[in-house]
N, C-alpha and C positions, 0 to 999 in steps of 0.2 A: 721412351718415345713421348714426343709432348701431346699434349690432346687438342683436338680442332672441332671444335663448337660452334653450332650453326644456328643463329636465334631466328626465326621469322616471326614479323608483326602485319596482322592484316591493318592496313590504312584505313582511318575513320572507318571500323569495321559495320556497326547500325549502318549510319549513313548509306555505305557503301552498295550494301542491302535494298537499301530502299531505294537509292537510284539506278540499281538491277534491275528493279521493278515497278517503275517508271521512270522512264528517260524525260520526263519534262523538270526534274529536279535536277539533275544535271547543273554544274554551275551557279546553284542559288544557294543561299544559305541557311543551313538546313539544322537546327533540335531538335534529338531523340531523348524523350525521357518525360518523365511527370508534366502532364499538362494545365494541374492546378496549382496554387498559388504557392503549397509545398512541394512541389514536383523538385525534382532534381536534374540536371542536365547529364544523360548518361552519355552520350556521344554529340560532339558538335562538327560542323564541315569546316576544311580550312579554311572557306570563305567569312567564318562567324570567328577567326581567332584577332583577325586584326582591329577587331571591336572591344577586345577583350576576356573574352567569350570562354571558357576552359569545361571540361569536364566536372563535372561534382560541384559545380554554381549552382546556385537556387533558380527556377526558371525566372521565377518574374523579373530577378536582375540581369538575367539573359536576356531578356524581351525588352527589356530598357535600355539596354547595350546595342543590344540588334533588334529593332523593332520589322523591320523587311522579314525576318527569318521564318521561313516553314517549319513550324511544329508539329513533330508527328510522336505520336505516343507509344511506337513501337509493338514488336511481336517476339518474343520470348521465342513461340515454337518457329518460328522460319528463322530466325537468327538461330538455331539450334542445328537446323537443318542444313543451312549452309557450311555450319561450322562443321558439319558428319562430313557433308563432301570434302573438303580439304582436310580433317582428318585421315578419310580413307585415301585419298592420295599422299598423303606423307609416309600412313604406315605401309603401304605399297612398294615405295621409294626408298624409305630409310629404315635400316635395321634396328636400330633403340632411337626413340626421341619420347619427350616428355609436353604434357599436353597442358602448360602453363595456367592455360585461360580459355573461354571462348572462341579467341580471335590471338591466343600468340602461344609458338610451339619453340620448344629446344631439340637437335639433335644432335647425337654423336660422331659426327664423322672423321675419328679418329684413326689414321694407318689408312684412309683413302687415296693419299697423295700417293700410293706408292703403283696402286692400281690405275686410278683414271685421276685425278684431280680435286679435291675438295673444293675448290670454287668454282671449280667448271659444273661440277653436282650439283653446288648449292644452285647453279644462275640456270640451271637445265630446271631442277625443280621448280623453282619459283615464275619462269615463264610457263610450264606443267600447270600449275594451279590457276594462273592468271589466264590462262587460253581454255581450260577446262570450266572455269566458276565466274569469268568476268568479271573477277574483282582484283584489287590492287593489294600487292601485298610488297613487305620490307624485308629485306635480310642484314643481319651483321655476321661477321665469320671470325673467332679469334679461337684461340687456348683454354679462353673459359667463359661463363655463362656472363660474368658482369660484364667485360668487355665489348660482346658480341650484342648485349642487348644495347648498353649506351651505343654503339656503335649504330644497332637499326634504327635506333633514336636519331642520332646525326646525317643517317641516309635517307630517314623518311624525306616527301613523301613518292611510295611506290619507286624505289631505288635499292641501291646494294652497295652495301665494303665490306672491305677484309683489312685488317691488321694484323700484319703479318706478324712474326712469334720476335720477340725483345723490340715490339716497338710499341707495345702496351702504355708504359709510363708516355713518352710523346707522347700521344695520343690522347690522355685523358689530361693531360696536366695544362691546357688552355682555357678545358669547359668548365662551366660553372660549377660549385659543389652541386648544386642541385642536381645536376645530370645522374651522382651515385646515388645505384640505390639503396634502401636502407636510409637514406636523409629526407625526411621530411618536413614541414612546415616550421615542426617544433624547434626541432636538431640544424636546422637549416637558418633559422635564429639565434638561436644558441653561437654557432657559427661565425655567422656576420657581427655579431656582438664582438667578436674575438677580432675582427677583421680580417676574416676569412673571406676571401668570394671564390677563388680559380683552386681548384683541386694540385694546383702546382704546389700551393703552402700547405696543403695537409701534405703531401709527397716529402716536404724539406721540415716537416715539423718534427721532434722525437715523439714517437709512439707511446712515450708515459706520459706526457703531456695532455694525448687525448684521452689517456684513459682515464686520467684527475678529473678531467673535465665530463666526460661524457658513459665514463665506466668501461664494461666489457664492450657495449657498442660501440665505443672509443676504437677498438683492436680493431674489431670489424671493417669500420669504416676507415682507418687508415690502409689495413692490409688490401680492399677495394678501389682506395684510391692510386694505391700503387699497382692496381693492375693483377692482382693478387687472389685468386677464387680458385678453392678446389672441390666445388659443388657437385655433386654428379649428376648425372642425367637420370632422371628419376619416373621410369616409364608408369610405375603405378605408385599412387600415394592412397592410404588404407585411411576411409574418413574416422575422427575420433569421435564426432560429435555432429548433430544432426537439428537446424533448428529454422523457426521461420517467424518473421514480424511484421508488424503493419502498423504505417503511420496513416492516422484519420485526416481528411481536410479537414473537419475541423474537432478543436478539443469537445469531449463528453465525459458526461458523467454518470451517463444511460449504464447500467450494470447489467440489463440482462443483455442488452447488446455487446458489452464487454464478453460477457460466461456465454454465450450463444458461440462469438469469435475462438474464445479460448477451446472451445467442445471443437470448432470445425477443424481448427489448426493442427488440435491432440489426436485428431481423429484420422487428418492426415501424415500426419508421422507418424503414427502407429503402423499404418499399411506401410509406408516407406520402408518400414525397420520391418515389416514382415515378406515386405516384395526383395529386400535386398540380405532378405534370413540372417537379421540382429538382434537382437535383444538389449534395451537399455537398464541401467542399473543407476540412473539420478535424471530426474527431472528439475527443469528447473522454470522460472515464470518472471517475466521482465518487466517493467512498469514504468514511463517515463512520463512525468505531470508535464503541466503547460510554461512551469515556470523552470522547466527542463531538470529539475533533478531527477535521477534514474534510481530507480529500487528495482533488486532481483533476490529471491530466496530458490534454496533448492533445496532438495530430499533425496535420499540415498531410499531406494526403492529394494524388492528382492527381483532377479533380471525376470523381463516380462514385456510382450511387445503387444500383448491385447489393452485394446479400448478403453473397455472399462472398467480395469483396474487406472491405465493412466488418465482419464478424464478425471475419475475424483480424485486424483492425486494433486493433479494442476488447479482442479478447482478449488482444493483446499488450500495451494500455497495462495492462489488469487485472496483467498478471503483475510489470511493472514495480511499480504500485503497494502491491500486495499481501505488504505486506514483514515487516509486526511479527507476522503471524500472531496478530492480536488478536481479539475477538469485534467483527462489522460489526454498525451499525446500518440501516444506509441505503446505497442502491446507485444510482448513475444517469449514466444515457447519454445523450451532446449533440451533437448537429451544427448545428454553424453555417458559416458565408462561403456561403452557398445561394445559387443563384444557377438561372436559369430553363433549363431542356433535358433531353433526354431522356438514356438510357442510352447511355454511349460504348461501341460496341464495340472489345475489343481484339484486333488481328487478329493477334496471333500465340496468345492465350490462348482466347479466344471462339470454340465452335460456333455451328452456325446450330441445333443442339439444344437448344443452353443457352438460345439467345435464345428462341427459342421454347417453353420452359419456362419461361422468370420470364415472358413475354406470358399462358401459360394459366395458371397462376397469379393472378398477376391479377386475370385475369378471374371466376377462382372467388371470389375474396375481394371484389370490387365486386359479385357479383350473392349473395352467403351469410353475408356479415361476415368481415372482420378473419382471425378465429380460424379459418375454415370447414377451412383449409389451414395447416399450420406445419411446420415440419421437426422430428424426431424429436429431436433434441439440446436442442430447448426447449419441449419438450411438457410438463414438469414443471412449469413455472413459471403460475402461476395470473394472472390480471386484466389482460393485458397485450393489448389492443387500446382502439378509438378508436372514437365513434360518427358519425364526420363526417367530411372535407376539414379538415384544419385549415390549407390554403393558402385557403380558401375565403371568404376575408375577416370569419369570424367569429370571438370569443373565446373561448378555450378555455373549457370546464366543468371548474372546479375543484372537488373532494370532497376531507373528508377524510380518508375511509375507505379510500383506494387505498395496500392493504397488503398482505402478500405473507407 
């Protein structure tokens, strides 16, 4: 039986959000994302594309592009929140699906055609969510994930197709490489080097060819352009690694301002990794100077999800790294090898005061937020909690205004 895969993409999802919740933006051209001079354009309206305008641009060459355009600096937790509502009507609706992103879902609706229809399902759902959330959203329907997503690519915006099974190849072999994904900016040069543009010529190239050229992502990406994915629908993805960073508006060289940041950040993954009962076993600490080189060191730890054993850990990778005394751009702190348990007591270091300190703690911070409780050494530091579980099988909320 072949499988019938149903990708949905909410439409300028920010955006869409925010002219939810006010209808006087409606129509006008609208940046979501960093509002200073490093800001990033996390979402932009289709009205801001024919300027130029795209995702992941620097604002200020956004505002240069489109100087009309409303800049709004967005909300993490209501973009969170919209995204729970159509969540809970998907998993309502569909028996397996896989929660991509934010704002884009895959499901399985495999062996549906035999009961009621697979695109009758998918276009019943998708008017379900648009009449329920008031926002606009995209579907592609094929046999497998890459397909169905270029596909809600080509339907946007707030539209629907289906390609139907052995009409895969047509279908992609007009659009640009670009459209596959897995080709990016680098690979997608690479490419046009070769005189590549229309995914027709990777389809008629031999598949050793790409791989001299581009390696094992060589396979990949020819067996995608042929239409080719056996992905599965992947309801829970188990996080490996757990981490957070912050670009300043502007470079410093302030260091207890740096160790103040580093304390608030460690201090928030630590509860993370104890709200979502982990334990990490390597830390690690990111460093990007003004003149953009990046420096990261890490430490293989014994597993441990309290404070402060990992504060001095991060702070001593800091000092190691922390060497040309140059102006930083960007700071950030990582725990990975995670693995599932609670907090090991050490019996020659650990009261039963202590423990029972980081337990009420805690507790204040699941029932007030994150922030409700912090320790005095990184109270300085602005934006640095979370609005969710992020062991909780969902995808993190990426903005690009998380600046410091």
């Amino acid at each position: 039986m072949s499988r019938t895969i149903l990708h949905l993409d909410l439409d300028t999802f920010f955006v869409s959000v925010e002219r939810l919740l006010d209808s006087r933006l409606k129509q006008r051209p609208i940046l979501v994302g960093g509002v200073s001079d490093r800001g990033v354009v996390a979402a932009c309206s289709y009205e801001t594309r024919s300027f130029g305008v795209h995702s992941g641009m620097p604002m200020r060459m956004a505002k240069e592009l489109c100087p009309e355009a409303v800049i709004i600096k967005g909300n993490a937790g209501v973009y969170s929140k919209h995204s729970d509502v159509i969540t809970d009507i998907i998993k309502e609706k569909v028996p397996l699906f896989e929660k991509a992103s934010i704002d884009e879902f895959y499901a399985d609706l495999s062996g549906m055609d035999k009961f009621f229809g697979s695109y009758k399902y998918a276009s019943e759902l998708r008017r379900t969510i648009t009449k329920e959330t008031g926002l606009p959203i995209s579907f592609g329907l094929s046999v497998n994930k890459v397909v169905s997503k270029v596909a809600t690519g080509e339907a946007k915006p707030n539209n629907q197709l289906k390609i139907d099974y052995g009409f895969e190849k047509p279908f992609l072999a007009p659009l640009s490489i670009k459209k596959i994904p897995m080709i990016g900016d680098k690979t997608y040069l690479t490419l046009r080097n070769l005189g590549i543009k229309q995914v027709q010529t990777l389809q008629e190239m031999p598949k050793e060819m790409l791989y001299t050229v581009l390696g094992k992502n060589g396979l990949t990406i020819w067996d995608r352009a042929s239409g080719v994915d056996t992905t599965p629908v992947i309801p829970f993805c188990e996080r490996k690694s757990i981490s957070t960073e912050r670009t300043f508006d502007r470079d410093t060289t302030d260091v207890q301002k740096l160790r103040t940041l580093l304390i608030a950040m460690t201090e928030n993954l630590a509860y993370q990794l104890r709200r979502g009962e982990k334990l990490t076993a390597c830390v690690a600490v990111k460093l990007r100077y003004s003149d953009f080189q990046t420096v990261s060191k890490q430490l293989k730890i014994p597993y441990t999800s309290a404070d402060h054993i990992l504060i001095e850990k991060v702070l001593g990778l800091f000092k190691q790294l922390y060497n040309r005394r140059m102006l930083v751009r960007l700071i950030g702190v990582r725990f990975s090898h995670l693995v599932h348990g609670n907090y090991q007591i050490n019996l020659f270091e650990d009261s039963e005061e202590a423990i029972n300190l980081y337990q009420a703690l805690d507790k204040i911070r699941q029932r007030y937020g994150d922030k409700s409780v912090l320790r005095a050494a990184g109270m300085g530091a602005r934006t640095i909690g979370r609005m969710h579980n992020p062991f909780n099988g969902q995808p993190p909320t990426i903005l690009a205004h998380r600046k410091q």
